[in-house]
Residue frames as a rotation matrix with the C-alpha (Angstrom) as fourth column:
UNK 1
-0.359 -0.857 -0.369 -55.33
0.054 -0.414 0.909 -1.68
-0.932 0.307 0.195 1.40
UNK 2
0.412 0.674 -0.613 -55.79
-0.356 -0.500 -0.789 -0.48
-0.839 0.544 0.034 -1.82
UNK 3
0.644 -0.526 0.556 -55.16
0.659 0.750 -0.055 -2.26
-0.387 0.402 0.830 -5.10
UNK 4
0.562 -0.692 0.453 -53.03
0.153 -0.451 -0.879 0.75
0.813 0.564 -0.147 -6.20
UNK 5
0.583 -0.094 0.807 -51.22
-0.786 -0.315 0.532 0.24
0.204 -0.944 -0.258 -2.96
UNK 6
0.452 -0.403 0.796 -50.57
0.034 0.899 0.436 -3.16
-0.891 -0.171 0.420 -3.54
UNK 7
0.739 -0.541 0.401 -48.96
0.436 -0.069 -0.897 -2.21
0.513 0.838 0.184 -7.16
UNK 8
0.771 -0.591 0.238 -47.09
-0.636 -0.736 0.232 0.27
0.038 -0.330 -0.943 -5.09
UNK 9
0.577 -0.277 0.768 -45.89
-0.709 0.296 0.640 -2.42
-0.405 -0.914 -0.026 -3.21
UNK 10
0.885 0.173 0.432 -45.11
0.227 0.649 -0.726 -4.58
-0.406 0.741 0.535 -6.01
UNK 11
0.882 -0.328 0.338 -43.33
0.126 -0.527 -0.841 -2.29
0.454 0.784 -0.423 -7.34
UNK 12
0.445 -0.795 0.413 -40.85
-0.790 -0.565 -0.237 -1.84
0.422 -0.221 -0.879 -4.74
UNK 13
0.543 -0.238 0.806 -40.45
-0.379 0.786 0.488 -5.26
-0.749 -0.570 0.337 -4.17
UNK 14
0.456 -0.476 0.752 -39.22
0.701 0.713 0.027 -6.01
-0.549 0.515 0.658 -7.36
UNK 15
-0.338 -0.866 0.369 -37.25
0.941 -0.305 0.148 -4.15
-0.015 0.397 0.918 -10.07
UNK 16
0.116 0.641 -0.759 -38.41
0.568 -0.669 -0.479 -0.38
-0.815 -0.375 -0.442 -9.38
UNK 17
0.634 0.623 0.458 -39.42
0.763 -0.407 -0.502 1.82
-0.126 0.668 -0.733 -12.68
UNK 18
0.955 -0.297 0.015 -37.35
-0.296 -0.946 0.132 5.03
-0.025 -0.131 -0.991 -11.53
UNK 19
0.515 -0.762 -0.393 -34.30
0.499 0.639 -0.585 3.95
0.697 0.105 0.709 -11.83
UNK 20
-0.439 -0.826 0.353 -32.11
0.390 -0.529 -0.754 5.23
0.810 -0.193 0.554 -8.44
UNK 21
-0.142 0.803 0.578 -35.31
-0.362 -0.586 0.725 5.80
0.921 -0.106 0.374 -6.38
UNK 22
0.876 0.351 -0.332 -34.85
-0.048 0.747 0.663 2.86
0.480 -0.565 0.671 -4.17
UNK 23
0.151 -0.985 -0.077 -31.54
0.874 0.170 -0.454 3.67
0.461 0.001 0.887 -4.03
UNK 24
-0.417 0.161 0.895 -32.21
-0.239 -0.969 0.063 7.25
0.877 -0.188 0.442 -2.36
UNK 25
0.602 0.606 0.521 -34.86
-0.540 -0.172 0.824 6.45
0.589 -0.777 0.224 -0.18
UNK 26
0.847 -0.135 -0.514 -32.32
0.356 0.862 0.361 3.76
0.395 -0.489 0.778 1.42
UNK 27
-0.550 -0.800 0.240 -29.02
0.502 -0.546 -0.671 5.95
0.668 -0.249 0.701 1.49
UNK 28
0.031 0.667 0.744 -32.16
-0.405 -0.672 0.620 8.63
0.914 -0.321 0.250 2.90
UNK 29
0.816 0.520 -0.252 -33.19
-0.131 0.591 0.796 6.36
0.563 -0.617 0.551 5.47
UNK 30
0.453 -0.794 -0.406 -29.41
0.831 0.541 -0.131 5.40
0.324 -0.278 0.904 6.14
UNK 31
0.800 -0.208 -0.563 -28.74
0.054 -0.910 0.412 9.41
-0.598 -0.360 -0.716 6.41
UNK 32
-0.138 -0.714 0.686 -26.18
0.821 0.305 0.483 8.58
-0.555 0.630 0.544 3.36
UNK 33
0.768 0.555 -0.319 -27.41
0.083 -0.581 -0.810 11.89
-0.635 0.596 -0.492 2.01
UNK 34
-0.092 -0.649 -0.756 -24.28
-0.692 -0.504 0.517 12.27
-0.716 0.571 -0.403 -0.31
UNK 35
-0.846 -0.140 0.515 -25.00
0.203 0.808 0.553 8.93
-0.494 0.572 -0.655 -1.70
UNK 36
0.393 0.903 0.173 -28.96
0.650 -0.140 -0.747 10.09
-0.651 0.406 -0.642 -1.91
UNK 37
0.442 0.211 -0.872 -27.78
-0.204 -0.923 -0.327 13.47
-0.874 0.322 -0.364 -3.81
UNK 38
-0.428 -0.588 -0.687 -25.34
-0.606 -0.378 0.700 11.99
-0.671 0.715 -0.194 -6.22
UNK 39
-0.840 0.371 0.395 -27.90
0.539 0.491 0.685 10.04
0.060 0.788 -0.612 -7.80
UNK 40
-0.172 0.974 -0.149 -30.82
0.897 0.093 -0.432 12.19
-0.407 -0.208 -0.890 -6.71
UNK 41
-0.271 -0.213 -0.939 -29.46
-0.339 -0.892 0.300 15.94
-0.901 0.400 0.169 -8.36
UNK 42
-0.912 -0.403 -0.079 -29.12
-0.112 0.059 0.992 14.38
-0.395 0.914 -0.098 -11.66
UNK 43
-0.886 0.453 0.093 -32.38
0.410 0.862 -0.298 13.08
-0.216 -0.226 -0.950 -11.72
UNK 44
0.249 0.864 -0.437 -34.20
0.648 -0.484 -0.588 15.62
-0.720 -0.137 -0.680 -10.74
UNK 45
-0.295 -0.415 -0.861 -32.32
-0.275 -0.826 0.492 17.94
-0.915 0.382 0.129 -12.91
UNK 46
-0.868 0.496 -0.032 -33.33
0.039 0.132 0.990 16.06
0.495 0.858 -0.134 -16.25
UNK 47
-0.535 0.799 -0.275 -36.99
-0.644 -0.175 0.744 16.14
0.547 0.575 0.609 -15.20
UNK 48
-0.561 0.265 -0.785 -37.70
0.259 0.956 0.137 12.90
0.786 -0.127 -0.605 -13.34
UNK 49
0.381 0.899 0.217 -41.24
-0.245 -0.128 0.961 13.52
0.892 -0.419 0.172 -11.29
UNK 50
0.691 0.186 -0.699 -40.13
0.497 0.580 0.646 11.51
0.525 -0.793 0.308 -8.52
UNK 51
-0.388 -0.919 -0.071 -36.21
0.874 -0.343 -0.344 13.51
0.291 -0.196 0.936 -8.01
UNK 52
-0.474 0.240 0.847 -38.09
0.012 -0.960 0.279 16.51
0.880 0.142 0.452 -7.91
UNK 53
0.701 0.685 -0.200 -40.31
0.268 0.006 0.963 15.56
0.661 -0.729 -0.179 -5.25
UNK 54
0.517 -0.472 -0.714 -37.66
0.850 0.386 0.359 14.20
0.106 -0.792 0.601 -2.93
UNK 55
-0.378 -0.901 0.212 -35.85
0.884 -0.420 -0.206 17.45
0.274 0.110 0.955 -3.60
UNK 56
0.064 0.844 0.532 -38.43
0.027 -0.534 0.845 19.27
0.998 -0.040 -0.056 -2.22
UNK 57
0.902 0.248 -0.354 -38.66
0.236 0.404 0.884 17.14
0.362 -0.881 0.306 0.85
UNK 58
-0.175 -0.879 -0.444 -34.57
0.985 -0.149 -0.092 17.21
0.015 -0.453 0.891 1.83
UNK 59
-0.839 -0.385 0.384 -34.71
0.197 -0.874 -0.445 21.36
0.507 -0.298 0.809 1.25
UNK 60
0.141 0.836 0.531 -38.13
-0.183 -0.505 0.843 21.44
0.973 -0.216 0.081 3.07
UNK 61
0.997 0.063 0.040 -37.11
-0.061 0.366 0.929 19.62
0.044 -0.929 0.368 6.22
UNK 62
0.332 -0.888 0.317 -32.95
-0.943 -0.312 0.113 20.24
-0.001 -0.337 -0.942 5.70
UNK 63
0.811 -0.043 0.583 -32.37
-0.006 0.997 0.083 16.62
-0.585 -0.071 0.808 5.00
UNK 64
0.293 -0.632 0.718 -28.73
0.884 0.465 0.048 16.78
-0.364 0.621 0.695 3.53
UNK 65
-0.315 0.064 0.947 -29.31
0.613 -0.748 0.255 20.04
0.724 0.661 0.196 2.64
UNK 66
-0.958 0.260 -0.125 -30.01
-0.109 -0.729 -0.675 23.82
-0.267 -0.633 0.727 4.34
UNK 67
-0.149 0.931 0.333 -33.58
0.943 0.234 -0.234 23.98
-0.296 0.279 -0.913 4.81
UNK 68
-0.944 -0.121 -0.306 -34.64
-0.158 -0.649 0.744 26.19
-0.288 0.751 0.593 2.13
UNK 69
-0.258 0.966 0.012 -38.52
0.021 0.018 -1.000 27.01
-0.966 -0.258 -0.025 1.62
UNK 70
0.191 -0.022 -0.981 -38.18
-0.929 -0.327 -0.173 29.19
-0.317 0.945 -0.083 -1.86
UNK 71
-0.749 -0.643 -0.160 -36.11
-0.662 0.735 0.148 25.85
0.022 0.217 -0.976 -2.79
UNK 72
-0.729 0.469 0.499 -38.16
0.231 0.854 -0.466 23.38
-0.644 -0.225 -0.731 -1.48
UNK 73
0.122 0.828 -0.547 -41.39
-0.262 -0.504 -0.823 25.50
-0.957 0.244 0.156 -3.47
UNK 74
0.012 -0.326 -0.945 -39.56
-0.886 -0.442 0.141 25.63
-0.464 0.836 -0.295 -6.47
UNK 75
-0.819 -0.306 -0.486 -38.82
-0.522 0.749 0.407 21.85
0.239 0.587 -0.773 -6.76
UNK 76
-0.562 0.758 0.330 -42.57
0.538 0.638 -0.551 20.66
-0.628 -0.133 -0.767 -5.44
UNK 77
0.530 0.466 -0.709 -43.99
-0.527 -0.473 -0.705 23.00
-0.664 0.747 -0.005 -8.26
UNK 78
-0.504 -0.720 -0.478 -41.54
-0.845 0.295 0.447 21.37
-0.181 0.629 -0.756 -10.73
UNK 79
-0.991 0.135 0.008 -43.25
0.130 0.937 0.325 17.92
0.037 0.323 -0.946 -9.93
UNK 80
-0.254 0.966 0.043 -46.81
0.165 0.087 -0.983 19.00
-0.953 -0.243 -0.181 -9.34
UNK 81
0.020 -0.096 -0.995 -46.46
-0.800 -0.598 0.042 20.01
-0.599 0.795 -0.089 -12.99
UNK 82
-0.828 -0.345 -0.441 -45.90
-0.531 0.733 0.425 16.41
0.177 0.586 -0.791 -14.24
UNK 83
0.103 0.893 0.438 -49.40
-0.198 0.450 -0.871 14.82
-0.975 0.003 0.223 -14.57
UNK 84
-0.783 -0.150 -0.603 -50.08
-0.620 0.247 0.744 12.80
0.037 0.957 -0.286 -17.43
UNK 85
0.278 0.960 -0.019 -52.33
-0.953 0.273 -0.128 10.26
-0.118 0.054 0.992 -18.70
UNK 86
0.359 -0.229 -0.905 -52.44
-0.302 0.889 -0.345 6.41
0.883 0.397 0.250 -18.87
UNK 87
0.843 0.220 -0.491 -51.58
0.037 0.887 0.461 3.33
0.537 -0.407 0.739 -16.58
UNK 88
-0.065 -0.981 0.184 -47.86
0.493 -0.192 -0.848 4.44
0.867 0.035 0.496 -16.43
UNK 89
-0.521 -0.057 0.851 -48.40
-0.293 -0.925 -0.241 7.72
0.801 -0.375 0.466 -14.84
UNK 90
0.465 0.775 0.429 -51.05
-0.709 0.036 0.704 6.21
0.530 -0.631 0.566 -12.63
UNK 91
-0.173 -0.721 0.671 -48.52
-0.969 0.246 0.015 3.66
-0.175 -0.648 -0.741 -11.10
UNK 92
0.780 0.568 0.261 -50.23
-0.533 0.823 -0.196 0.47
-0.326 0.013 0.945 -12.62
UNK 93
-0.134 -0.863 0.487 -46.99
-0.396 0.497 0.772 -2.32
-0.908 -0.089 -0.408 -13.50
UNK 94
-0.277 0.106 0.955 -48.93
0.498 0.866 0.048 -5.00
-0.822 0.489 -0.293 -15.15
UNK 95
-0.141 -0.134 0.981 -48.89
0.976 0.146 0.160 -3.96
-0.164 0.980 0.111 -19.26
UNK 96
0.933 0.061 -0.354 -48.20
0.039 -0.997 -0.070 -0.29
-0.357 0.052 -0.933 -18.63
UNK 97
0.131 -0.907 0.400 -45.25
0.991 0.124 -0.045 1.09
-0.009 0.402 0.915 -20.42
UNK 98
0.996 0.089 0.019 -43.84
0.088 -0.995 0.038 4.72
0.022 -0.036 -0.999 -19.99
UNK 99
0.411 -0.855 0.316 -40.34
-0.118 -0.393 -0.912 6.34
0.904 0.338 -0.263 -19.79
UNK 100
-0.070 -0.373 -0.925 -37.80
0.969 0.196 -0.153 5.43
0.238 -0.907 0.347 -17.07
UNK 101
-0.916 -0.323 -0.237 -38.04
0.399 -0.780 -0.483 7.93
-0.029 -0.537 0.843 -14.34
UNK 102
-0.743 0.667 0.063 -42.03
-0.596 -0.701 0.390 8.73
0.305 0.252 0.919 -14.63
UNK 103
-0.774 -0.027 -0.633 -43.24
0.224 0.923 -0.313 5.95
0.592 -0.384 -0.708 -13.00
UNK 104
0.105 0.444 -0.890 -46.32
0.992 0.019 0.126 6.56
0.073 -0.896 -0.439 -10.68
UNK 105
-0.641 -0.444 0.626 -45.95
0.517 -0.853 -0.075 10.47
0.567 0.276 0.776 -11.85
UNK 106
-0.116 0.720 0.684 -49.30
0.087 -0.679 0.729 11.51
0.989 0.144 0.017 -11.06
UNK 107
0.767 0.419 -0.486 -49.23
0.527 0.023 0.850 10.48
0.367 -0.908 -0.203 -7.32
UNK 108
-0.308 -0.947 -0.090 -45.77
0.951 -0.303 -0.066 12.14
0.035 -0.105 0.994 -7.35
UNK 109
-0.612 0.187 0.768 -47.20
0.222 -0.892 0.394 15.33
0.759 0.412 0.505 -8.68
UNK 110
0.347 0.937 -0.040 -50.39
0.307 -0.074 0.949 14.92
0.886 -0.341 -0.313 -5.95
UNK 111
0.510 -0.211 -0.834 -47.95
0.835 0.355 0.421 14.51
0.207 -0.911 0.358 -3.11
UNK 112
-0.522 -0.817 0.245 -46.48
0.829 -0.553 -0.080 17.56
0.201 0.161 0.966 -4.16
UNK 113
-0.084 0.600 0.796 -49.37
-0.186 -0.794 0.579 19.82
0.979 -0.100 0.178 -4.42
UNK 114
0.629 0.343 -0.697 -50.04
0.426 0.598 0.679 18.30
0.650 -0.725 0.230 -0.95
UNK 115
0.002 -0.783 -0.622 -46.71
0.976 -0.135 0.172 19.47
-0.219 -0.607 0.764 0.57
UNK 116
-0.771 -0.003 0.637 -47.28
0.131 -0.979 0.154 23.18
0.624 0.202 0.755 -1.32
UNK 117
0.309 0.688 0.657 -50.77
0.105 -0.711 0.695 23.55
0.945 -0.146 -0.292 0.08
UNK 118
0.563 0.031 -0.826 -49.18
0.825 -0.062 0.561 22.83
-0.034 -0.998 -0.060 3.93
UNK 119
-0.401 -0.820 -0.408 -46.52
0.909 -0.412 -0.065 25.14
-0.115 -0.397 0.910 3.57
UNK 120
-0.608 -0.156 0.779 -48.78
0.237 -0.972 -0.010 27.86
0.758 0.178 0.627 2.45
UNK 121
0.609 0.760 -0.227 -51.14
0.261 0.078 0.962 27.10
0.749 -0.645 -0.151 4.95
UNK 122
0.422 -0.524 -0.740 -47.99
0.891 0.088 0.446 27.22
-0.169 -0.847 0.504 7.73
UNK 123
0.862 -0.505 0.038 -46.20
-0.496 -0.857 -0.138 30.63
0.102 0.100 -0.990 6.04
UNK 124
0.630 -0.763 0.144 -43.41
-0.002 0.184 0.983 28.71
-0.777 -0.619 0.114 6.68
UNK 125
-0.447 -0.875 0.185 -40.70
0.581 -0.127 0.804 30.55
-0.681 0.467 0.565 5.11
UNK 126
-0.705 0.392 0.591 -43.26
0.409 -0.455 0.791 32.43
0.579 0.800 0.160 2.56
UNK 127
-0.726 0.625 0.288 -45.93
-0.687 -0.641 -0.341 34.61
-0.028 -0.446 0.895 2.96
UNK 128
-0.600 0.755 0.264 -49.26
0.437 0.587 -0.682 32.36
-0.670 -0.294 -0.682 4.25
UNK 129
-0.538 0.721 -0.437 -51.68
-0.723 -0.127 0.679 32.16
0.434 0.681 0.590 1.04
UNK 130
-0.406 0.642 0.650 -54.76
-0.422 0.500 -0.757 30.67
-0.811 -0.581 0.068 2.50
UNK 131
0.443 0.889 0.119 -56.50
-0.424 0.325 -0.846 30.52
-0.790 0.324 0.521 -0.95
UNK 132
0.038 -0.656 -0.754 -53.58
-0.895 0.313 -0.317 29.37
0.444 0.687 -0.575 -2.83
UNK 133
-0.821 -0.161 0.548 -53.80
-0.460 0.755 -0.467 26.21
-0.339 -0.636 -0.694 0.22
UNK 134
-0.350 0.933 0.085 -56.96
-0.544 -0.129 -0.829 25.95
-0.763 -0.336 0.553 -0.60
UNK 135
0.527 0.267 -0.807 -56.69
-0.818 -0.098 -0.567 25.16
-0.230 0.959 0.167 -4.30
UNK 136
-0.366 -0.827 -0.427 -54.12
-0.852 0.482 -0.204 22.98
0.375 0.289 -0.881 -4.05
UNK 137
-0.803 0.022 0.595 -55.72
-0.439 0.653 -0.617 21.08
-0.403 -0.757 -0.515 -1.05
UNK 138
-0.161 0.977 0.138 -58.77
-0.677 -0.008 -0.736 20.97
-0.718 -0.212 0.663 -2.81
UNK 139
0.213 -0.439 -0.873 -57.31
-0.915 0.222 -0.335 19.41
0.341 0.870 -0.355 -5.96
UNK 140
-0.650 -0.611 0.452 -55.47
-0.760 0.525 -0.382 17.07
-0.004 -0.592 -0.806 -3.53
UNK 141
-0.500 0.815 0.294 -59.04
-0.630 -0.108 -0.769 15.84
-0.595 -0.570 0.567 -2.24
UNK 142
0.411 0.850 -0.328 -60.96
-0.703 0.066 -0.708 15.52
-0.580 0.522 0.625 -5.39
UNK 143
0.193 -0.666 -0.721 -57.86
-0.870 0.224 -0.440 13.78
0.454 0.712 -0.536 -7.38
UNK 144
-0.619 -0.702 0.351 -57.29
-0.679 0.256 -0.688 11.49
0.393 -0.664 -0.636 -4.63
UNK 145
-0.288 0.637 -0.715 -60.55
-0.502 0.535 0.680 10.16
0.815 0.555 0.166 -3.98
UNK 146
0.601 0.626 0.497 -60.93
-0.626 -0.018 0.779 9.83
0.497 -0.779 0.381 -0.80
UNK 147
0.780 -0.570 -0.258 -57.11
0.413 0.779 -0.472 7.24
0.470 0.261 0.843 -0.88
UNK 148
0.522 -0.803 -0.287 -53.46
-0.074 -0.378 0.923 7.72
-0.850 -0.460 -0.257 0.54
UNK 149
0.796 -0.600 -0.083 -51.14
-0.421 -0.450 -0.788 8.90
0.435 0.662 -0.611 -1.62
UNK 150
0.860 -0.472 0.194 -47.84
0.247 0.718 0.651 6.44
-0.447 -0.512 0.734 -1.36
UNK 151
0.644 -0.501 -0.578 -44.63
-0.756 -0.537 -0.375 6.78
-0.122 0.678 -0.724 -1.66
UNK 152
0.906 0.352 -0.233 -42.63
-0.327 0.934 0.141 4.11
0.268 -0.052 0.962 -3.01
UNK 153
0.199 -0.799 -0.567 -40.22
0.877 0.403 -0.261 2.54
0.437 -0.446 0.781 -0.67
UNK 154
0.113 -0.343 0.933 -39.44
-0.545 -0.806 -0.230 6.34
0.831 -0.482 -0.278 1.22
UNK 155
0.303 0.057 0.951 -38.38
-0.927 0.249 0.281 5.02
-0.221 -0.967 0.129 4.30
UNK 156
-0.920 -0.389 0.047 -37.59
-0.391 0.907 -0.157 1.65
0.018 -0.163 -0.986 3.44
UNK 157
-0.691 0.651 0.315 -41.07
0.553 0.756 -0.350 0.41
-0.466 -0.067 -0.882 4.00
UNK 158
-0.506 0.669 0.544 -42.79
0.671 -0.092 0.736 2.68
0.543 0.737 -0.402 2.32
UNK 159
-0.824 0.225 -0.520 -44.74
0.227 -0.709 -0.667 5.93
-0.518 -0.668 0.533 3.38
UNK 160
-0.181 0.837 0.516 -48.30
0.931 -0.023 0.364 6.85
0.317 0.546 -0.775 3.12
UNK 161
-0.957 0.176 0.231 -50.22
-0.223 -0.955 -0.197 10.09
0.186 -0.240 0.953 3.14
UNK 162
-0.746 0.662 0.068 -53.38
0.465 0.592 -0.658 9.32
-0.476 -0.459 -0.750 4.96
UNK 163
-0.084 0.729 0.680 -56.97
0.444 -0.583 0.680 10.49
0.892 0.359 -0.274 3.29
UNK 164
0.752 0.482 -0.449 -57.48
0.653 -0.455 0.605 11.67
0.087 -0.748 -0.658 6.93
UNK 165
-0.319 -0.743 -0.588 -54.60
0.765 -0.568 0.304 14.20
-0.560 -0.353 0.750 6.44
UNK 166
-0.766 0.099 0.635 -55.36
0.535 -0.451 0.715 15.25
0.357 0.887 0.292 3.27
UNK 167
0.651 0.756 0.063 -59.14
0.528 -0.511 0.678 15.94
0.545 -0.409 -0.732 4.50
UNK 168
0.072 0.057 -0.996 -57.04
0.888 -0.459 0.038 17.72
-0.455 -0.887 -0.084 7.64
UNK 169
-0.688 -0.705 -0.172 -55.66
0.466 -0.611 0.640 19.86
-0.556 0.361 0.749 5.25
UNK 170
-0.747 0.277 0.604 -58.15
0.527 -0.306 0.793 20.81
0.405 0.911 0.083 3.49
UNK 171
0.446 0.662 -0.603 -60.30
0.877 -0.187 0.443 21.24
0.181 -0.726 -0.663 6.41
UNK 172
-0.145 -0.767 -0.625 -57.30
0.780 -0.477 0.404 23.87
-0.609 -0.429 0.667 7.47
UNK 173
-0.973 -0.174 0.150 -57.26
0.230 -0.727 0.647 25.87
-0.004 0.664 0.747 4.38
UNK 174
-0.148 0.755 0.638 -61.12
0.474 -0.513 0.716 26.69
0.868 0.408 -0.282 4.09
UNK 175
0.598 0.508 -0.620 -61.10
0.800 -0.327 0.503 27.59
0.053 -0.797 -0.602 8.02
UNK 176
-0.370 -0.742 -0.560 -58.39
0.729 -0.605 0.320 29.85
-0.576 -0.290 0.764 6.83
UNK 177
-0.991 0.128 0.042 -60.34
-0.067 -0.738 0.671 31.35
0.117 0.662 0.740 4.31
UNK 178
-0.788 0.598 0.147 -63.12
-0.456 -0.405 -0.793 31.34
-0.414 -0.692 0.591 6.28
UNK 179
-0.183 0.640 -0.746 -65.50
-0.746 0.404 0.530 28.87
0.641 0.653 0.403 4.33
């Protein structure tokens, strides 16, 4: 396990950064989706990296919500947009300081590009951009280091993107664009 894995973990073991995040994924998990939205809309609506994701995920897979691609695009482009710099953004606890709700932005922001490059890779719901997958996945890849991308507490125990997805994905998009 990785030591930014074990911060993860940290992190959701004890008082969680995002304020409402732990609260979501657990209503989520519970299928409480009205409880997940009335703290998860607001959220995302000021700005918060993480709300955005999840608001992706529910309109990408209909979680609480119609599934809605355009939607689901609209709010994983929101967070893939939130990179930053510093210990904060990077999910580190110990003597990082940042703004509530930005917590662990940048793997937010990765996990996002991640979920754009499948859907263009799948057409699903949009027109299939192979080299728009491509860019994203590749980004994914190089940013990532070769690591899973966690989320903290989704599920209750926590959810990983594997480095062997990522690689699948990326593998996916150049055989789509023929490289």
């Amino acid at each position: 396990m990785t030591l930014l894995a074990l911060i993860g973990l940290a992190g959701c073991a004890g008082p969680n950064p995002n304020p409402g995040e732990r609260s979501v994924d657990m209503a989520w998990t519970d299928y409480d989706y009205d409880s997940a939205f009335n703290i998860l809309r607001p959220a995302a609506d000021r700005g918060e990296p993480w709300a955005q994701l999840r608001m992706g995920v529910a309109y990408e897979l209909g979680s609480g919500v119609d599934k809605d691609i355009p939607t689901a695009i609209k709010w994983y482009e929101l967070a893939a947009k939130q990179e930053s710099e510093g210990a904060w953004a990077n999910g580190e606890l110990v003597g990082a300081v940042g703004k509530s709700g930005y917590f662990n932005q940048n793997t937010d922001a990765l996990i996002a590009k991640y979920q754009l490059a499948n859907i263009y890779l799948r057409g699903d719901g949009v027109k299939a951009d192979a080299e728009k997958a491509l860019e994203l996945a590749t980004y994914v890849a190089e940013k990532s280091q070769g690591n899973a991308l966690f989320y903290c507490c989704e599920h209750a125990n926590g959810r990983y993107i594997t480095n062997m997805a990522i690689e699948d994905t990326l593998q996916q998009a150049k055989l789509a664009v023929g490289k």
